[in-house]
C-alpha positions in Angstrom: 365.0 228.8 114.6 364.0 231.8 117.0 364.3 229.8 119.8 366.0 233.1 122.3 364.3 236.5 122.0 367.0 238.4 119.2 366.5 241.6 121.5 368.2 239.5 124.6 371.0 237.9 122.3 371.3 241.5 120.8 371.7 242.9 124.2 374.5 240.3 125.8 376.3 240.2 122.6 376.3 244.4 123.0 377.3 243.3 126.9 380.4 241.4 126.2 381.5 242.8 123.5 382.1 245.8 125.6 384.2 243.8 128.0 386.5 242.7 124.8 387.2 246.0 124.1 387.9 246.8 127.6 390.0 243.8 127.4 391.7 244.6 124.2 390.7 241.7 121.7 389.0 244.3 119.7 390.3 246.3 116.9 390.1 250.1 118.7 389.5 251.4 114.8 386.4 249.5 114.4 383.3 249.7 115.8 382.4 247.8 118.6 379.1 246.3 117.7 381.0 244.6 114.7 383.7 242.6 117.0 386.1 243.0 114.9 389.4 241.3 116.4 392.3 243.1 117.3 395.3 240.3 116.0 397.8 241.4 117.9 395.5 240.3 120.9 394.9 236.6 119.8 394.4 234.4 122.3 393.1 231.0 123.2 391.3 228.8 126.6 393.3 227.8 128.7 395.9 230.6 128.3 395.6 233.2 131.0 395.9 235.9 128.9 392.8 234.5 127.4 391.5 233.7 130.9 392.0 237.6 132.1 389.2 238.5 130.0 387.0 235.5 129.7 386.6 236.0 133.7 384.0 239.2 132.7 382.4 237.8 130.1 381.7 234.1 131.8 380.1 236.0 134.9 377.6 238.7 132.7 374.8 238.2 134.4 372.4 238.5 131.4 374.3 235.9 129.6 373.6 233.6 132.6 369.9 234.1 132.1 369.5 233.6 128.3 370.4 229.7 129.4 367.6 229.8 131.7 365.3 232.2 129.4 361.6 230.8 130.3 361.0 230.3 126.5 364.2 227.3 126.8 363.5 225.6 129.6 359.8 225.3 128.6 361.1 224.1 125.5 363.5 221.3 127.5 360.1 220.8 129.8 358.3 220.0 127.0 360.7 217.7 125.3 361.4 215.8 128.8 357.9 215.6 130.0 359.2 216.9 133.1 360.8 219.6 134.7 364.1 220.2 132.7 367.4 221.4 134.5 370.1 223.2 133.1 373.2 222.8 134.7 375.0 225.4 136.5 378.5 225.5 134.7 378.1 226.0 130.9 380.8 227.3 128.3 381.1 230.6 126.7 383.5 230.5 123.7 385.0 233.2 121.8 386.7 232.3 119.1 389.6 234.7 117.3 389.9 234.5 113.4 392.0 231.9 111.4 395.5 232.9 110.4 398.6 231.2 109.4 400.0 232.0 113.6 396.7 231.0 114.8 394.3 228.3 114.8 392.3 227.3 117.4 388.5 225.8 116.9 386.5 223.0 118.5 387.7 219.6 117.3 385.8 216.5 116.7 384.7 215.4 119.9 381.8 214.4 122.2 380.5 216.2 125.1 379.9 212.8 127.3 383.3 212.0 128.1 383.6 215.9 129.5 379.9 216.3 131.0 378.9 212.5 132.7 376.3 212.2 134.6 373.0 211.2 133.0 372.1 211.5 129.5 372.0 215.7 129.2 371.0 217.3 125.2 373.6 220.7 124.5 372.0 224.1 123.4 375.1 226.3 121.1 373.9 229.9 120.9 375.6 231.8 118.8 375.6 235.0 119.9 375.2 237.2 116.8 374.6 235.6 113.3 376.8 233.4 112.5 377.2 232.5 109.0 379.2 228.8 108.1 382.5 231.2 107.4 382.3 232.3 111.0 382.8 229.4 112.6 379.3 227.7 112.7 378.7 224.1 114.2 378.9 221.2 112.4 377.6 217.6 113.8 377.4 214.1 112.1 374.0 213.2 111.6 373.5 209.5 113.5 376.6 209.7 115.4 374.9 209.5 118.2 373.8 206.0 118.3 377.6 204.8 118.5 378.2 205.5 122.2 381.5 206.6 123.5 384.6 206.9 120.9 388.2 206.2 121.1 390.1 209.8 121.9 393.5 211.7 121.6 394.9 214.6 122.6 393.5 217.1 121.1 394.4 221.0 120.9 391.2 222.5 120.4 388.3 223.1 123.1 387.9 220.7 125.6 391.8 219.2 124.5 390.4 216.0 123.5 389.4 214.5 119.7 388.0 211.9 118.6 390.8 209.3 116.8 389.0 206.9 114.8 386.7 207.4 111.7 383.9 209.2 112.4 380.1 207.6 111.8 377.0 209.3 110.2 377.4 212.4 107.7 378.7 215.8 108.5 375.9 218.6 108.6 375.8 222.7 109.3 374.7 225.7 108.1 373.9 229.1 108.8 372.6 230.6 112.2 370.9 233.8 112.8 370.1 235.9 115.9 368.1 233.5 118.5 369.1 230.5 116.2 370.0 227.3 119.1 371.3 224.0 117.4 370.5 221.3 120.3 371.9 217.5 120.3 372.8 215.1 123.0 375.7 214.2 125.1 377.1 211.3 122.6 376.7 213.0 119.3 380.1 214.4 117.2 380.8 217.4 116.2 383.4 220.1 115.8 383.1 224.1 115.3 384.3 225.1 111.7 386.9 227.3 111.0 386.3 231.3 112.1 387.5 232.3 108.6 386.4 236.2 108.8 387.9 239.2 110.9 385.6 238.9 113.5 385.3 237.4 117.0 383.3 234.4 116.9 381.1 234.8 120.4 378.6 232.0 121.4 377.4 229.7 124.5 376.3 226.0 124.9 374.4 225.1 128.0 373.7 221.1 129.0 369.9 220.4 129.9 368.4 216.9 131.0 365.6 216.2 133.5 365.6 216.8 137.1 365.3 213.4 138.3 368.5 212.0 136.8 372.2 211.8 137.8 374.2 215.2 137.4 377.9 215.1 137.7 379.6 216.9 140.5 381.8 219.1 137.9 379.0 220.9 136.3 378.0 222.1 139.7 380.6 224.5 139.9 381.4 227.7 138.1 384.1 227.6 134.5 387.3 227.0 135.6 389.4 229.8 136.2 386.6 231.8 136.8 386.1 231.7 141.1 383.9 231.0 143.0 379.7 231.4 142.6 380.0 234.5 145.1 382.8 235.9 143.0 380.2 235.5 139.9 377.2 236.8 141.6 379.3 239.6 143.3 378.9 242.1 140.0 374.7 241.0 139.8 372.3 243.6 139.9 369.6 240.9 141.2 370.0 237.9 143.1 366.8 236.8 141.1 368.0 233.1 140.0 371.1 233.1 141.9 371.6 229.5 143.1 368.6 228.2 141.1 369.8 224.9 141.5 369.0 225.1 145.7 365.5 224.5 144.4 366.1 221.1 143.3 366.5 217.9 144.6 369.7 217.0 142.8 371.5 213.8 142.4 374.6 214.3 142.0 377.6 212.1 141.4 381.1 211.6 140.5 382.5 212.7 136.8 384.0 209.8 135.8 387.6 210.8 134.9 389.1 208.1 133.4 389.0 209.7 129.9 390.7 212.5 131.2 393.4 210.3 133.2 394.4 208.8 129.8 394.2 212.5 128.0 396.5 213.2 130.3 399.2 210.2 130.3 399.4 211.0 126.3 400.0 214.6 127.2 402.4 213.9 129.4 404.1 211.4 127.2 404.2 213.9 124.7 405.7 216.6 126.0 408.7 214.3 127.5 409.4 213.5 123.9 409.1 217.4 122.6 405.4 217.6 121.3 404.3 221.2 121.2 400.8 219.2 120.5 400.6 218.3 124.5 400.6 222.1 125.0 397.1 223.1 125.9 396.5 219.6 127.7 399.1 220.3 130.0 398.0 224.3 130.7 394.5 222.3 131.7 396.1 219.9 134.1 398.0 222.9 136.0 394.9 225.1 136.0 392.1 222.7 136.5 393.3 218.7 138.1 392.9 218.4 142.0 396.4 215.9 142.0 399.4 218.7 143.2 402.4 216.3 141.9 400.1 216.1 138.2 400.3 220.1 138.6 403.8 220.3 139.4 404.6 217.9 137.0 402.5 219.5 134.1 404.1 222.9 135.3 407.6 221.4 134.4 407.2 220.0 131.3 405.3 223.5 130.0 408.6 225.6 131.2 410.5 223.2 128.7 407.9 223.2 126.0 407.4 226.8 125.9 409.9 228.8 128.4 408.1 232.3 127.3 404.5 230.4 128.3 402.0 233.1 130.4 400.1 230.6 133.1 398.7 230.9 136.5 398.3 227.7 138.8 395.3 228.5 140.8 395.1 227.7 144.4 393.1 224.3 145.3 391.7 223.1 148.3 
């Protein structure tokens, strides 16, 4: 409880909410503070109308430093026993209210089989309070000691859930301004349904000690979202810009076989007619280094859902 300053949560919330209304997802009859969503403007990540906005808010640069707020990473410090880091990519999620033409939430899943590397512990933020009917996190006490689970394709954050019965005993509640709910790499949860007329906003940030293994992919900035100039270019100070030149990091290979076979099922899926395969496929044209998966992804979505809005972004 009271883990972030309510003042700086206060003050990015303010931030980005600004940027929604810029953007549109806000109701223009309501007042800002409230985020209040517009529902004509529903949207969802990976969908570029989504991804037009979520560029702004991803690159705020007070956002950026709640993660690495001196009161958290002495908190991380103390927990490791040594110097904490906090990896450079971390996801902001906005989240548009529950209605019979949309759904979209967090599934049931576990962070390892997107983050690798080492063993790393998640810090969700909400950013506001954030009552269960908002769309609070829930996790499954002692699912952690099960390792890695079986997956499918999923259409909620991160496009993959977990398919077999799920261990331990589902727990949430309520969170308040500076509220963080923290919990490693191999433990399940899912983000309950945003059930009022807001915009659910929130972050979560992976930490782990500074000696161990980071994996390449959380080097690099959210997807979509440019490159680390392009985020620092709107900065005021380059005050912890490129923090991470300060350490000696190992870094390795994500290993990507979970998302190979994601993407075989998605693939499979949408040659027999599955709207499910949808978001998988918008992640392989947006995000996968393999030009013929692209091209092949970018096919099959023309078939799914001819009226689809997506970029492919240029890769090296």
């Amino acid at each position: 409880r009271g883990l972030l300053p309510r003042s700086s949560i206060l003050e990015t919330r303010r931030r980005l909410l600004d940027k929604a209304a810029q953007g549109g997802w806000l109701d223009p009859a309501s007042p800002v503070e409230r985020g209040v969503a517009n529902p004509s403007a529903v949207c969802k990540d990976p969908e570029e109308a989504y991804m037009r906005v979520f560029r702004g808010l991803w690159a705020d640069e007070t956002l950026h430093r709640l993660r690495t707020h001196p009161d958290v990473m002495g908190f991380f410090d103390r927990i490791f026993d040594e110097p904490a880091f906090v990896h450079p990519m971390f996801v902001q999620r906005n989240i548009f209210p529950k209605s019979e033409r949309f759904d979209f939430t967090s599934g049931i899943h576990q962070d390892k089989v997107h983050i690798g590397g080492a063993t790393n512990h998640a810090m969700w933020v909400p950013l506001g309070d954030c009552p269960r009917e908002k769309g609070s996190l829930a996790v499954a006490a002692g699912s952690h000691r099960t390792g890695v689970l079986d997956t499918k394709v999923g259409s909620g954050a991160g496009g993959m859930d977990i398919c077999v019965p799920i261990p331990g005993t589902w727990v949430t509640g309520s969170f308040e301004v500076g509220d963080a709910l923290i919990f490693t790499d191999t433990t399940v949860h899912q983000a309950l349904p945003n059930r009022t007329n807001e915009v659910r906003m929130s972050f979560d940030a992976r930490y782990q000690p500074a000696t161990q293994q980071v994996a390449e992919t959380n080097m690099r900035t959210y997807s979509g979202c440019g490159t680390w100039e392009d985020v620092y270019a709107g900065w005021e100070s380059e005050d912890q810009q490129y923090y991470w030149r300060d350490f000696d990091v190992n870094v390795v290979p994500l290993d990507t076989s979970y998302h190979e076979r994601r993407d075989q099922m998605a693939f499979e899926m949408a040659e027999r007619g599955d709207l499910a395969a949808r978001d998988a496929l918008l992640r392989i044209v947006q995000r996968d280094a393999d030009p013929e998966k692209r091209i092949r992804a970018e096919q099959l979505l023309t078939q799914l859902d001819p009226e689809l809005d997506f970029e492919q972004p240029a890769h090296a």
